[in-house]
C-alpha positions as CSV (number, residue, x, y, z in Angstrom):
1,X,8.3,88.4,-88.3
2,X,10.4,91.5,-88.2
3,X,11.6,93.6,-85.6
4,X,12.9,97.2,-85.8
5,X,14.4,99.1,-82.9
6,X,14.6,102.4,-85.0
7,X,12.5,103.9,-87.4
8,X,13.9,102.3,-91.4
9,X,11.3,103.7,-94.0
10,X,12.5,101.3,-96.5
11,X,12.7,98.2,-94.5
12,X,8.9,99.2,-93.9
13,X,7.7,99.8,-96.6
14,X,9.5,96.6,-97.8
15,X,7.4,94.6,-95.3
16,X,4.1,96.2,-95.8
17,X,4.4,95.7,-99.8
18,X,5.0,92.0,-99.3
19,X,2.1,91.5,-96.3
20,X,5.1,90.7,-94.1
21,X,4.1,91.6,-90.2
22,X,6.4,93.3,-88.4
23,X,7.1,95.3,-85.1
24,X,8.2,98.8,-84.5
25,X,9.4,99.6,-80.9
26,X,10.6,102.6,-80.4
27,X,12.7,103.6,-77.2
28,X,12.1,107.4,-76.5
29,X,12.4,108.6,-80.1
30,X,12.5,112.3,-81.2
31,X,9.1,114.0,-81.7
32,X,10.0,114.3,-85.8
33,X,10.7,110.5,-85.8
34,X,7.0,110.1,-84.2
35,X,5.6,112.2,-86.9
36,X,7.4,110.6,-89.7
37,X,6.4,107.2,-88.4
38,X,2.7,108.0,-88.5
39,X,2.6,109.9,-92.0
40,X,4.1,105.9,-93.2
41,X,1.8,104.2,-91.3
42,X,-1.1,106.3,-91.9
43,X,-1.6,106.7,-87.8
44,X,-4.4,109.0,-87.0
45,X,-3.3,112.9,-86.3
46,X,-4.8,112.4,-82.4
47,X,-3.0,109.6,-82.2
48,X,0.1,110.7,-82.7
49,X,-0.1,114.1,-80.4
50,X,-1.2,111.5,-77.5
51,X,2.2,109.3,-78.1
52,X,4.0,113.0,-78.4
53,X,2.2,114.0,-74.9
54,X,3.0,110.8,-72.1
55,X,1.6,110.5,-69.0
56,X,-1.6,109.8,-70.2
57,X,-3.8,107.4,-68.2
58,X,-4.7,103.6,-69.7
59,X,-7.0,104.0,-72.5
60,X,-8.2,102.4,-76.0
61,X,-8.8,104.8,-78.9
62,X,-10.3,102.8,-81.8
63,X,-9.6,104.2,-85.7
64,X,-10.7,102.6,-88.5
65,X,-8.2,100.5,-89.7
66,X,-5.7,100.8,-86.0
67,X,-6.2,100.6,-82.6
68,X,-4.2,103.0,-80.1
69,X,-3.8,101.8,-76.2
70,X,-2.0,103.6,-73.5
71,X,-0.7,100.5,-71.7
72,X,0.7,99.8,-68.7
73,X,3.6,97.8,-66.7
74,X,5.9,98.2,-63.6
75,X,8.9,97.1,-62.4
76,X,11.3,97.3,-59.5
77,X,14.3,100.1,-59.5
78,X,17.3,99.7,-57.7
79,X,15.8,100.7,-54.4
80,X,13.1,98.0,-54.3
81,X,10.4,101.0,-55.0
82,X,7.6,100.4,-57.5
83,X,7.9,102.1,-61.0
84,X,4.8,102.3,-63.4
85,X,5.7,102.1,-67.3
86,X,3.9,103.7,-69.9
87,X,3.7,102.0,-73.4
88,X,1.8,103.7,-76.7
89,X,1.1,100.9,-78.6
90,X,-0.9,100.9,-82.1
91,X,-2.5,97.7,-82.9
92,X,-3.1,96.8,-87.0
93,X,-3.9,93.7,-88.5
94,X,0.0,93.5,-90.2
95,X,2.3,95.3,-87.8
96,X,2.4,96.9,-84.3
97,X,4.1,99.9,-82.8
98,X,5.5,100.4,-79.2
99,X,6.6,103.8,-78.0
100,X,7.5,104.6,-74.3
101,X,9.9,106.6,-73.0
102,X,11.7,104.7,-70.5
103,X,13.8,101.5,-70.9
104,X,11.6,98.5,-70.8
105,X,13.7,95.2,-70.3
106,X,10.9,93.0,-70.5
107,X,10.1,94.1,-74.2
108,X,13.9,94.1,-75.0
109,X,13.7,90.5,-73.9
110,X,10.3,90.0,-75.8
111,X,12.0,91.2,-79.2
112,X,15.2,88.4,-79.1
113,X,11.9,85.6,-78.9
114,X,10.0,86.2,-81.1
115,X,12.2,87.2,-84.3
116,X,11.1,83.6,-85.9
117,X,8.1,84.0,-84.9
118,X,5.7,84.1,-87.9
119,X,2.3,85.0,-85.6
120,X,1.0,88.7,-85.1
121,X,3.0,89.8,-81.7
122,X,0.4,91.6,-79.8
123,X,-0.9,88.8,-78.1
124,X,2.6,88.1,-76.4
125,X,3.3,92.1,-76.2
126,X,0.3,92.3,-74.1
127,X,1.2,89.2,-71.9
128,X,4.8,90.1,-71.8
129,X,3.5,93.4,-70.3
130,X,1.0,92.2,-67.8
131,X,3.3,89.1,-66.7
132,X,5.9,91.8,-65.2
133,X,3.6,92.8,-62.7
134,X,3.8,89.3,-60.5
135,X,7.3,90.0,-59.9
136,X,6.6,93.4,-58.5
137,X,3.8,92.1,-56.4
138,X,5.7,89.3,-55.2
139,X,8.1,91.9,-54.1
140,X,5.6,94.2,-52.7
141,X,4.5,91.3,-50.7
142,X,7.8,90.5,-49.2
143,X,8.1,94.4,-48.3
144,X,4.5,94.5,-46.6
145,X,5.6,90.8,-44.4
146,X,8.9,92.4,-43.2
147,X,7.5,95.4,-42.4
148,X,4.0,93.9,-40.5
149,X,7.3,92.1,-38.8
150,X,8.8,95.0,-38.0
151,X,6.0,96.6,-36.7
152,X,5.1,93.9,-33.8
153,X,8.7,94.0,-33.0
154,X,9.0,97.3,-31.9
155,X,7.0,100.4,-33.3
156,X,9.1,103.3,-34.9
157,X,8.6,106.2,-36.5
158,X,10.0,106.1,-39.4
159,X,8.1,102.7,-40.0
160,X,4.7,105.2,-40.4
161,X,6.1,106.9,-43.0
162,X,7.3,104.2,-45.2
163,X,3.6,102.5,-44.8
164,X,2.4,105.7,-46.1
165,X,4.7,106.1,-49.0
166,X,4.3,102.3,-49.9
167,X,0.5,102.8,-49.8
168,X,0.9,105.7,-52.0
169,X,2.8,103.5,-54.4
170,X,0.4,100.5,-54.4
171,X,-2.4,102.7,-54.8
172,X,-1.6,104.8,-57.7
173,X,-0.5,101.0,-59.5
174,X,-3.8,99.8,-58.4
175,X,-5.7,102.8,-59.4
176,X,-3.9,102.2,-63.1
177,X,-4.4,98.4,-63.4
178,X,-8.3,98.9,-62.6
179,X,-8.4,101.2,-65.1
180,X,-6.2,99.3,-67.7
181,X,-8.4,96.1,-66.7
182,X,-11.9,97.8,-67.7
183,X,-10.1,99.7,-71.3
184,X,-8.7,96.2,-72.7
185,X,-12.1,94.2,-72.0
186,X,-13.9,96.8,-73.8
187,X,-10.9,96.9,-76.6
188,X,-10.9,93.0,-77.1
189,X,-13.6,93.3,-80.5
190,X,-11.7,96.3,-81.7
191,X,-8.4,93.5,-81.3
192,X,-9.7,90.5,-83.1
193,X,-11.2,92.2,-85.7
194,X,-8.2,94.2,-86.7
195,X,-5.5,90.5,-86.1
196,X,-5.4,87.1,-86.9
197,X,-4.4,85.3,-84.0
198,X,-6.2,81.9,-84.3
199,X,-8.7,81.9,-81.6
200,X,-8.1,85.6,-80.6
201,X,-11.1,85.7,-78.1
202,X,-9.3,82.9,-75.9
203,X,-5.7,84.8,-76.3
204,X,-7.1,88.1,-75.5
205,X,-9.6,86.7,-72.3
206,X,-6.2,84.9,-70.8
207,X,-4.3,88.5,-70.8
208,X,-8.1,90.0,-69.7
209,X,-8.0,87.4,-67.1
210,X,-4.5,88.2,-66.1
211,X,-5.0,91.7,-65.4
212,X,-7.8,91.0,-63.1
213,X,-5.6,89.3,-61.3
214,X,-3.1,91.6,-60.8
215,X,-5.6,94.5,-60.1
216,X,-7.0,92.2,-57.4
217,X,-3.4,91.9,-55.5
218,X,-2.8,95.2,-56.0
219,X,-6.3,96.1,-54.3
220,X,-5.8,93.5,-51.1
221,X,-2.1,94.8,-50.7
222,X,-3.6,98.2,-50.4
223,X,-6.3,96.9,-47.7
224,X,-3.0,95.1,-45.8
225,X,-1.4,98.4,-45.9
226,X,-4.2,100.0,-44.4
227,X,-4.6,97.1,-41.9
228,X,-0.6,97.3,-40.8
229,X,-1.8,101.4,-40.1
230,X,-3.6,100.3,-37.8
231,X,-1.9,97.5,-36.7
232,X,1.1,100.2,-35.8
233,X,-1.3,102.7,-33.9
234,X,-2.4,99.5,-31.7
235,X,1.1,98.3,-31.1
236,X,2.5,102.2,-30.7
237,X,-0.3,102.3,-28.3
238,X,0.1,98.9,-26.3
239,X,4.0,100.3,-26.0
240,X,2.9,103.6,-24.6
241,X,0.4,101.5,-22.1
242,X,3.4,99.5,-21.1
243,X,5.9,102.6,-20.2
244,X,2.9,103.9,-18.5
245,X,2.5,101.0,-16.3
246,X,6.2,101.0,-15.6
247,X,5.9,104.9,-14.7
248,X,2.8,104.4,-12.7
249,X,4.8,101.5,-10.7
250,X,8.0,103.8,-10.4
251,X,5.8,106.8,-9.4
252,X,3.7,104.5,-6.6
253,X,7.2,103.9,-5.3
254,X,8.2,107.0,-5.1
255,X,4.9,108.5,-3.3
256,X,5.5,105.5,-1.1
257,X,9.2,106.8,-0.3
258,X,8.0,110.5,-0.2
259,X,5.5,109.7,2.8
260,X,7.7,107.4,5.3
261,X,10.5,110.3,4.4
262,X,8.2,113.0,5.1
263,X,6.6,112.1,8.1
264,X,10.0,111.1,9.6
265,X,11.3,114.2,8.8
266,X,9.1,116.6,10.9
267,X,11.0,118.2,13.7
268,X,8.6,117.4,15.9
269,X,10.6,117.7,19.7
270,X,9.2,114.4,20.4
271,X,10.5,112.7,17.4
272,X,13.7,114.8,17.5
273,X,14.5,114.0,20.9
274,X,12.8,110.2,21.0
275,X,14.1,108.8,17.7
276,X,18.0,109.3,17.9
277,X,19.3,105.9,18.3
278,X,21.1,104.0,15.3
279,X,18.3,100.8,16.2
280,X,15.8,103.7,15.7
281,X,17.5,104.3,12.2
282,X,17.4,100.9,11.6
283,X,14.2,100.5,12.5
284,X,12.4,103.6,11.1
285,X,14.1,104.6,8.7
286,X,15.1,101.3,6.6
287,X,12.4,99.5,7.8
288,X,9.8,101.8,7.2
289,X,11.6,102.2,3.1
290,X,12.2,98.6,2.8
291,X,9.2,96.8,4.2
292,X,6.4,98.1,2.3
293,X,8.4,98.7,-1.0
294,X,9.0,95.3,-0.8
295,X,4.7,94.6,0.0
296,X,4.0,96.8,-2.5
297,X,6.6,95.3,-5.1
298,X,5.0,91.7,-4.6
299,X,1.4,92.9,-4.9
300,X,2.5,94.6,-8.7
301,X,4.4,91.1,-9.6
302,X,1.3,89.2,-7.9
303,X,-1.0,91.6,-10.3
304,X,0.9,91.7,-12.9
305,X,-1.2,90.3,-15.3
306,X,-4.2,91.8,-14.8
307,X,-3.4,95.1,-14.4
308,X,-0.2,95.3,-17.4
């Protein structure tokens, strides 16, 4: 099995002369290189101004004697964020051809394996490719635990807008593995009749099966994303309940205060010239702060329960 990084004419055309399979993958290549690669090949003309135009979604285009399919994988950038991969790759029974545009470390890694490999690649291509998503939905997971913790803690702002944004993410990924899921099943007849894989059907169901998987994750993440919305409204709500209370209690305090003070502070001549005395201080005016703040006080602690 050989492996090219870069287009070499020769060296292909070497290998297709002598039956030899090989694998092409190209890492953002010029448009002419594209165009060159597909008059050797004999790629279809559609086919080549879809790998010249990215950000297609997942699809299978089926020629006669290749297969084209907009593929998918993700992985994690440097800020922990989600980051969706696109991968041309064109499927024939001696060789296949990658094409994306942005580095891809898991087929980097996939091409120092399988150099001695003497079986068609595609079937470990497409694994290779659906295998990165566990990572990224392991990750995902962690992100969605902390912040659920986060959330009970203490409710905060900015917490509503990174559920939002992390929503956004998982969805769009979800939206492209469901997709991606439904395009390969349908492609797998198109696959083993074009490569000889020993029992393709059984290599070709596990990636099928895999990608089910994944787009199942991906679709309960977004329903615990949705969940932890709400979960934040309830526990922003239960907080706002709780400062009410603790107003409410303050407030009641403070119309208690208002009315001994008030009534106390008429100028009244009998009350002016009756209540003078520093016992009548003591009396009325403490007293009458003191003693029912202090009833009132143990009927919220005795209520406390019920009514916070």
């Amino acid at each position: 099995m050989d492996v090219f990084t870069a287009f070499d004419a020769e060296r292909i055309e070497a290998d297709r002369a002598k039956g030899h399979a090989f694998w092409l993958d190209l890492d953002d290549p010029p448009e002419g290189e594209i165009g060159r690669v597909g008059e050797l090949l004999g790629l279809h003309p559609l086919a080549i101004e879809d790998t010249r135009e990215f950000g297609q979604r997942p699809k299978v285009d089926v020629y006669d004697d290749h297969v084209l399919l907009v593929f998918y994988t993700a992985i994690l950038d440097e800020s922990g964020s989600m980051k969706p991969i696109e991968v041309h790759i064109y499927v024939a029974q001696d060789y296949v051809l990658t094409v994306r545009r942005q580095s891809c470390m898991t087929l980097d890694e996939l091409r120092e394996r399988i150099h001695d490999d003497p079986e068609h690649p595609v079937y470990e291509i497409f694994d290779t490719l659906t295998d990165a998503f566990y990572p990224v939905i392991e990750r995902l997971e962690e992100r969605i635990d902390a912040l659920e913790g986060e959330v009970l803690i203490r409710t905060r702002r900015e917490q509503l807008t990174t559920i939002y944004r992390l929503r956004q993410e998982v969805r769009e990924l979800s939206r492209l593995v469901s997709v991606q899921r439904d395009e390969f099943q349908s492609a797998s007849d198109d696959l083993q009749r074009l490569i000889a894989l020993g029992d393709a059907r059984i290599y070709l169901r596990d990636i099928a099966d895999h990608l089910d998987q994944v787009a199942g994750e991906l679709n309960r993440q977004n329903d615990d994303l949705a969940s932890l919305t709400s979960t934040y409204f309830n526990a922003n709500a239960d907080r706002l309940n709780a400062v009410a209370a603790r107003l409410t209690v303050v407030g009641t305090l403070f119309v208690l205060w208002t009315l001994v003070t008030g009534f106390f502070g008429q100028n009244f001549g009998w009350l002016v010239s009756n209540i003078d005395s520093r016992g009548d201080f003591l009396t009325f005016g403490i007293g009458g702060l003191v003693v029912p703040t202090v009833i009132l006080l143990t009927v919220f602690w005795v209520k406390r329960h019920d009514w916070f």
